[in-house]
C-alpha positions as CSV (number, residue, x, y, z in Angstrom):
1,X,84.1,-43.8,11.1
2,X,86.3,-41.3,13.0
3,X,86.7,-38.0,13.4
4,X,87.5,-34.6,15.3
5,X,86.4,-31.1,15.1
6,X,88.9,-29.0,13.9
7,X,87.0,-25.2,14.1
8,X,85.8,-24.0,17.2
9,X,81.9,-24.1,18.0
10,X,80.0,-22.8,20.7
11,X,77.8,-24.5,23.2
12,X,74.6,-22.8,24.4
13,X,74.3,-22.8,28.3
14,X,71.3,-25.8,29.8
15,X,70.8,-26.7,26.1
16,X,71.4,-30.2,24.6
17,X,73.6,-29.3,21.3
18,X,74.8,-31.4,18.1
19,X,78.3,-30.9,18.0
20,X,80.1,-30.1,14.4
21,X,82.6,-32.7,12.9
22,X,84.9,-31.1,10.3
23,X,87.9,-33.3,9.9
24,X,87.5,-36.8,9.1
25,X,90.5,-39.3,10.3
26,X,88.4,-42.5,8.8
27,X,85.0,-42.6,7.1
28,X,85.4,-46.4,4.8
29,X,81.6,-46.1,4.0
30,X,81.1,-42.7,3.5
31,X,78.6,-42.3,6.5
32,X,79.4,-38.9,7.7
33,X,77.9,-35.5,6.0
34,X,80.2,-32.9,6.2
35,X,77.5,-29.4,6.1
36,X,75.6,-27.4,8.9
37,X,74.7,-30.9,11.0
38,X,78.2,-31.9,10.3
39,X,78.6,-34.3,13.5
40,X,76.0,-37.2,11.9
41,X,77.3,-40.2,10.6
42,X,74.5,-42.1,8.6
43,X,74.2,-45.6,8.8
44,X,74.9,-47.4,5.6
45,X,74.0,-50.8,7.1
46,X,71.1,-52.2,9.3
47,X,72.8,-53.3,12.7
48,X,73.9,-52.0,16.4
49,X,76.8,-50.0,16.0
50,X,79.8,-48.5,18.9
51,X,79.4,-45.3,19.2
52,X,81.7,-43.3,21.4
53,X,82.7,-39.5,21.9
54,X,84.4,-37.2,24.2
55,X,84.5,-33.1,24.6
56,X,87.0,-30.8,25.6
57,X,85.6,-27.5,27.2
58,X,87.5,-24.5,28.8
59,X,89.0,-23.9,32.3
60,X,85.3,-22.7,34.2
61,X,84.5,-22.4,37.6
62,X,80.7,-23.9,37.8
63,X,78.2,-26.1,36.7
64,X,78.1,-28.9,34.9
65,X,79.8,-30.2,31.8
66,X,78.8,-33.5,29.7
67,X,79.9,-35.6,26.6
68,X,76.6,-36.4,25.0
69,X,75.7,-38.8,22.1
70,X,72.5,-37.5,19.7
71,X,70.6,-40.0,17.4
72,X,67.3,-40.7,15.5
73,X,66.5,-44.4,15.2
74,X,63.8,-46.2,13.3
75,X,62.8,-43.4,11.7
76,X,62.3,-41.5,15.4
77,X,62.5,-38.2,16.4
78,X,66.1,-36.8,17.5
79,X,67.5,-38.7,21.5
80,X,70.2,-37.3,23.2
81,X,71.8,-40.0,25.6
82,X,74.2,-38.2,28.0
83,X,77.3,-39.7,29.0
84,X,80.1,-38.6,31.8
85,X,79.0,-35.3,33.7
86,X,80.8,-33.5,35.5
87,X,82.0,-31.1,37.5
88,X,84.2,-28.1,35.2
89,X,88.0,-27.3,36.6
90,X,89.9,-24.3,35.8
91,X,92.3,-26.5,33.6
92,X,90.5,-27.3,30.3
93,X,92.9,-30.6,30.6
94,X,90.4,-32.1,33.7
95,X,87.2,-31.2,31.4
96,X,87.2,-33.8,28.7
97,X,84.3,-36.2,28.9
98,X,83.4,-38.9,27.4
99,X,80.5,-41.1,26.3
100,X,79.8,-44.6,24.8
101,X,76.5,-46.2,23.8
102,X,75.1,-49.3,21.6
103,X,72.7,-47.8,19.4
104,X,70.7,-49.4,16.7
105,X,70.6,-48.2,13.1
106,X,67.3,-50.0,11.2
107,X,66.3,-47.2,9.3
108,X,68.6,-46.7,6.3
109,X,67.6,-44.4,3.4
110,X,70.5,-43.1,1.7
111,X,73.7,-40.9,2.1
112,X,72.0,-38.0,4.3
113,X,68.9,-39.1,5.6
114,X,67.3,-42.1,7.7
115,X,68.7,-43.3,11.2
116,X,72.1,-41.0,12.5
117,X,74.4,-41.0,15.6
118,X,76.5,-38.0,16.0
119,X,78.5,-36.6,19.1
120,X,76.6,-33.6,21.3
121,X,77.4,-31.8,24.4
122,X,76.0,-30.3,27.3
123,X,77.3,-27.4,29.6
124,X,75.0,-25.3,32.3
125,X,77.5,-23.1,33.8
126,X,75.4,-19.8,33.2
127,X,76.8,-18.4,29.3
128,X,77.4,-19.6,25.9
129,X,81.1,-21.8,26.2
130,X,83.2,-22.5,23.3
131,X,84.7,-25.6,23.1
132,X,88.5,-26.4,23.4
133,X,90.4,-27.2,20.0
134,X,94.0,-27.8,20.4
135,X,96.6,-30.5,18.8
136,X,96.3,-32.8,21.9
137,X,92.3,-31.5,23.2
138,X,89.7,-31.4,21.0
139,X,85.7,-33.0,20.8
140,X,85.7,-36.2,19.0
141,X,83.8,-39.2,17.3
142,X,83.2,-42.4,16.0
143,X,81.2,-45.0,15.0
144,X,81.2,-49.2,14.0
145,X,79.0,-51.4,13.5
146,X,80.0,-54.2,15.8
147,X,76.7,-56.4,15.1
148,X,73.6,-57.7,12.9
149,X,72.2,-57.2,16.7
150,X,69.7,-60.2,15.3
151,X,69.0,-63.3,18.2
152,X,72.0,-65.8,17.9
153,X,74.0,-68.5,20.0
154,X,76.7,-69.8,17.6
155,X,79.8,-70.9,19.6
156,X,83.3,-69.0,18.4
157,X,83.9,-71.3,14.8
158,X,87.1,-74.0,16.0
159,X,88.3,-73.0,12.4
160,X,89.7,-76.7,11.8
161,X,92.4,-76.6,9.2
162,X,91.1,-77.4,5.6
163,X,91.8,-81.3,4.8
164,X,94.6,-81.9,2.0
165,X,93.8,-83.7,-1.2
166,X,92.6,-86.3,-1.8
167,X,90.5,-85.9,0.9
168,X,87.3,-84.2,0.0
169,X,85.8,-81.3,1.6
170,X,82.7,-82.3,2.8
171,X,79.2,-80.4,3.3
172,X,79.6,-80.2,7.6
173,X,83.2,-79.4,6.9
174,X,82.3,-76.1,5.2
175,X,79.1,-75.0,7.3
176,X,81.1,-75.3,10.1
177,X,84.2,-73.6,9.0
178,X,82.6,-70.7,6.5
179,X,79.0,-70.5,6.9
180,X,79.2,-70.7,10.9
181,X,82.0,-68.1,10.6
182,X,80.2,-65.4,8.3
183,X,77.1,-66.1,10.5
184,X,79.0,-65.3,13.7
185,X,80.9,-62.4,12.5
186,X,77.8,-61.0,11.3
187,X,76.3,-61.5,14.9
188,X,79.0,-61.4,17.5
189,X,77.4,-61.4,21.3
190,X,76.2,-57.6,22.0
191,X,74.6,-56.6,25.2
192,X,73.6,-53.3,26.9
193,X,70.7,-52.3,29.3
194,X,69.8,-49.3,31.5
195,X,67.9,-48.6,34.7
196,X,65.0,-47.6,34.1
197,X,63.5,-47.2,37.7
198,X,65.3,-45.1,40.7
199,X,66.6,-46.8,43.7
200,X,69.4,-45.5,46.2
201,X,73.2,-45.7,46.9
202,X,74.5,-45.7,49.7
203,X,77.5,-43.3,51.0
204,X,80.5,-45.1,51.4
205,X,84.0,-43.7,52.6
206,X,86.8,-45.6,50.4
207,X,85.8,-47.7,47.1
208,X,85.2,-51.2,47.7
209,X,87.2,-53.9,46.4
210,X,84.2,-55.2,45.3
211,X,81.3,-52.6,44.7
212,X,77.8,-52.1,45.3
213,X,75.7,-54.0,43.0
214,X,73.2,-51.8,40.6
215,X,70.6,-54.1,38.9
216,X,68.9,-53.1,35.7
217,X,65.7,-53.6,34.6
218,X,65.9,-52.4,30.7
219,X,67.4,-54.5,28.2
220,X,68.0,-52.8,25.4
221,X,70.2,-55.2,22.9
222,X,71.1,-58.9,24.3
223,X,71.7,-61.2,21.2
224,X,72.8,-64.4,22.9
225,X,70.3,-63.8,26.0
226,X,73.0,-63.4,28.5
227,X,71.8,-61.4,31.2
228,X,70.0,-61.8,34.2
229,X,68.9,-58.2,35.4
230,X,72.1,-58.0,37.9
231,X,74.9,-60.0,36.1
232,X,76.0,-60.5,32.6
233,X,77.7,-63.6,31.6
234,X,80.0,-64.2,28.8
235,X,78.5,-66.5,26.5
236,X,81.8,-67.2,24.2
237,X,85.2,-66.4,25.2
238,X,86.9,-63.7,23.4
239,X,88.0,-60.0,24.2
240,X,85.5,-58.1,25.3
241,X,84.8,-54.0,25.0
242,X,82.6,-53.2,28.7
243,X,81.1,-49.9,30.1
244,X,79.5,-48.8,33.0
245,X,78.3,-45.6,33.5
246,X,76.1,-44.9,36.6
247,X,74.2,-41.5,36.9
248,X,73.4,-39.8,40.4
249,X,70.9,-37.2,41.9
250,X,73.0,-36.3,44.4
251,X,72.9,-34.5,48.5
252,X,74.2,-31.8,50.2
253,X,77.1,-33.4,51.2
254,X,78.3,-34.6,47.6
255,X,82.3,-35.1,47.2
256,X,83.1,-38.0,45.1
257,X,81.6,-40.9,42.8
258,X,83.2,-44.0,40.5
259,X,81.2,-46.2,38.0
260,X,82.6,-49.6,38.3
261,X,82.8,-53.0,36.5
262,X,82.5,-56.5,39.1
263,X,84.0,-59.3,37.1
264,X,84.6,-62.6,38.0
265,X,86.9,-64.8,35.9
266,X,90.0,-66.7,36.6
267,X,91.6,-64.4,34.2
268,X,91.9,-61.6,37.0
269,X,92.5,-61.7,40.8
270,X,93.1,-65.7,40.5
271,X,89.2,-66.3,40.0
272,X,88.4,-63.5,43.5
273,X,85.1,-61.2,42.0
274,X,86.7,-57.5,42.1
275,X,85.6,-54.4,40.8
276,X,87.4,-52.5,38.0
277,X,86.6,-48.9,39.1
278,X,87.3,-45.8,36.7
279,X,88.3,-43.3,38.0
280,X,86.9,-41.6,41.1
281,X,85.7,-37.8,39.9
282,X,84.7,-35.1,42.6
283,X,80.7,-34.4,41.8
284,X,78.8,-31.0,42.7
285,X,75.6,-31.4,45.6
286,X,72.2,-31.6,44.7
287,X,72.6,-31.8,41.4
288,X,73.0,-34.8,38.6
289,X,77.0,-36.5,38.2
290,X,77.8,-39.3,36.0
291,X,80.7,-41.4,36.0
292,X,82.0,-43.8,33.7
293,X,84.6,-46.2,32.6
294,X,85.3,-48.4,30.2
295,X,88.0,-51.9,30.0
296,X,88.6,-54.1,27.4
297,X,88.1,-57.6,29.0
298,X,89.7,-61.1,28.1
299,X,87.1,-63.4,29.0
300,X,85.9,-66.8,29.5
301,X,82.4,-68.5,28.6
302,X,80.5,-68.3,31.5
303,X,82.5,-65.7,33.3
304,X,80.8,-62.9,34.6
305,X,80.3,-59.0,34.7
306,X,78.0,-56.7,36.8
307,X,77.2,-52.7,37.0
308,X,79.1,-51.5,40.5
309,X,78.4,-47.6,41.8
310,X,80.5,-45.8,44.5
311,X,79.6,-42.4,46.1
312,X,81.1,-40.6,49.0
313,X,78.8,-37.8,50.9
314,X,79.9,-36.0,54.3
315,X,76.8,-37.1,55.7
316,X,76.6,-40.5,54.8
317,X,73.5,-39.4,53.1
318,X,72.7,-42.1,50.1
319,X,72.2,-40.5,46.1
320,X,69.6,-41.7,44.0
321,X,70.5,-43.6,40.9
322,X,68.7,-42.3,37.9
323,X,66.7,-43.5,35.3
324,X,65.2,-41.0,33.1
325,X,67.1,-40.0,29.9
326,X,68.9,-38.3,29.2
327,X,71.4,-38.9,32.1
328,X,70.8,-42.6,32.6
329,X,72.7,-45.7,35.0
330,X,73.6,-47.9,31.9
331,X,76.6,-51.4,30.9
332,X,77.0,-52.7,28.0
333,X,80.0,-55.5,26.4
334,X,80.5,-55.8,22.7
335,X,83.0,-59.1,21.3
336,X,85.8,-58.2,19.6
337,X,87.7,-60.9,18.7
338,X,88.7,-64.5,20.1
């Protein structure tokens, strides 16, 4: 499902707020539910499902703006998980953030009601703000189911052409070929966790060709049990989407911060572990900042990602990665395709 909100709607300052979704570019199961909590998309099937959704606000000259993701799962009460937050610009064009999440969908009761994910936003820059709503700026959404999300470790099916007649197809033939596919298509490797706890980053003055390591200690979804509580390794090869998002209490002497992804595979660098770093975004003092970034990865079984967080304070003083929803130090990968 995807889709963009074509009216304007008006955010309430230091309050976590659904956001509206009027026009629908793509809805194949007819998930969203277009009235007054017109952002929702309801799942029609059990499974973990890609949810991603950015904001556009107005030029504004403090606080703190934020792309935000809502949901109820299991039959819970309403979660906002914030994504990128940021500092506002005076050009609306700099204040588009944007957020991704894994988020599983079990309870499913019908067009309209059981589990939902829907976009939300976040500003606390002192009034009501409406949001921006142009041809080429404008808050938008979308959700896929990507996986069953159910405890698997099929290999990628070879796919072996089918034998010509006379030669029979045989029982191993066809489990191997068809029922291993369906099986792994159904449950393709998934993986995200958070951090849970808070530790501390320290100031650093240029990014890192290779960043500092953030562990985390809350696994939310990891199908083909592929991660270690620092580094994530690719179980099957394939293209993979990844995200890293890494949320900060920040000092006095705040300037700048980067989410990052450490990869090592001979794919990139000739083999060297790097960091893929989003881009670096100026962050307010003493306040939360979250960065994020996202690749889409060709990998190799056994090749391996990490979370990597960079922050620059005049002081050298360290930030403290959070924990605590909503604004939350998270990675996840998702395969895509062979």
């Amino acid at each position: 499902m995807g889709s963009q909100l074509a009216t304007s709607q008006s955010v309430t300052n230091n309050t976590l707020s659904g956001v509206f979704i009027d026009a629908e570019l793509l809805d194949t199961w007819n998930g969203h539910r277009q009235n007054s909590n017109g952002g929702n998309y309801y799942a029609p099937i059990q499974g973990i499902y890609l949810c991603q959704a950015a904001i556009a606000y107005p030029g504004l000259s403090s606080g703190m703006v934020a792309a935000v993701i809502q949901t109820v799962s299991g039959g819970g009460g309403l979660t906002f998980i914030g994504g990128q937050r940021v500092p506002p610009r005076a050009s609306p064009r700099n204040n588009q953030p944007y957020a991704a999440f894994l988020l599983a969908q079990t309870q499913i009761l019908g067009w309209g009601n059981g589990d939902f994910v829907g976009p939300a936003a976040f500003q606390n820059t002192g009034g009501a703000v409406t949001l921006v709503n142009l041809s080429n700026q404008f808050p938008w959404f979308s959700a896929r189911l990507v996986s069953q999300g159910t405890t698997s470790s099929l290999p990628v099916p070879p796919l072996t052409t089918f034998p010509s007649p006379p030669t029979v197809l045989s029982s191993t033939f066809m489990n191997t070929n068809v029922r291993d596919t369906v099986k792994f298509l159904v449950n393709p490797p998934v993986f995200q966790a958070f951090y849970s706890n808070s530790a501390s980053l320290a100031s650093q003055t240029t990014l890192p060709a290779t960043g500092t390591l953030l562990g985390m200690n809350n696994t939310y979804v990891d199908n083909y049990t592929t991660f270690s509580g620092t580094v994530w390794t690719a179980p099957v090869a394939g293209i993979y989407f990844c995200y890293a998002q890494v949320a900060l209490t920040t000092n006095t002497g705040a300037q700048a911060m980067a989410a990052g992804l450490t990869v090592t595979s001979s794919n990139y660098n000739s083999g060297t572990t790097f960091t893929y770093w989003g881009g670096t975004q100026g962050c307010l003092s003493s306040t939360t900042n979250v960065a994020v970034t996202k690749r889409r990865l060709r990998l190799n079984a056994n090749d391996t990602l990490s979370l990597a967080g960079f922050y620059r304070d005049s002081g050298a003083a360290a930030a403290t990665v959070l924990g605590a929803a909503p604004w939350q130090t998270t990675m996840f990968t998702v395969w895509e395709s062979a």
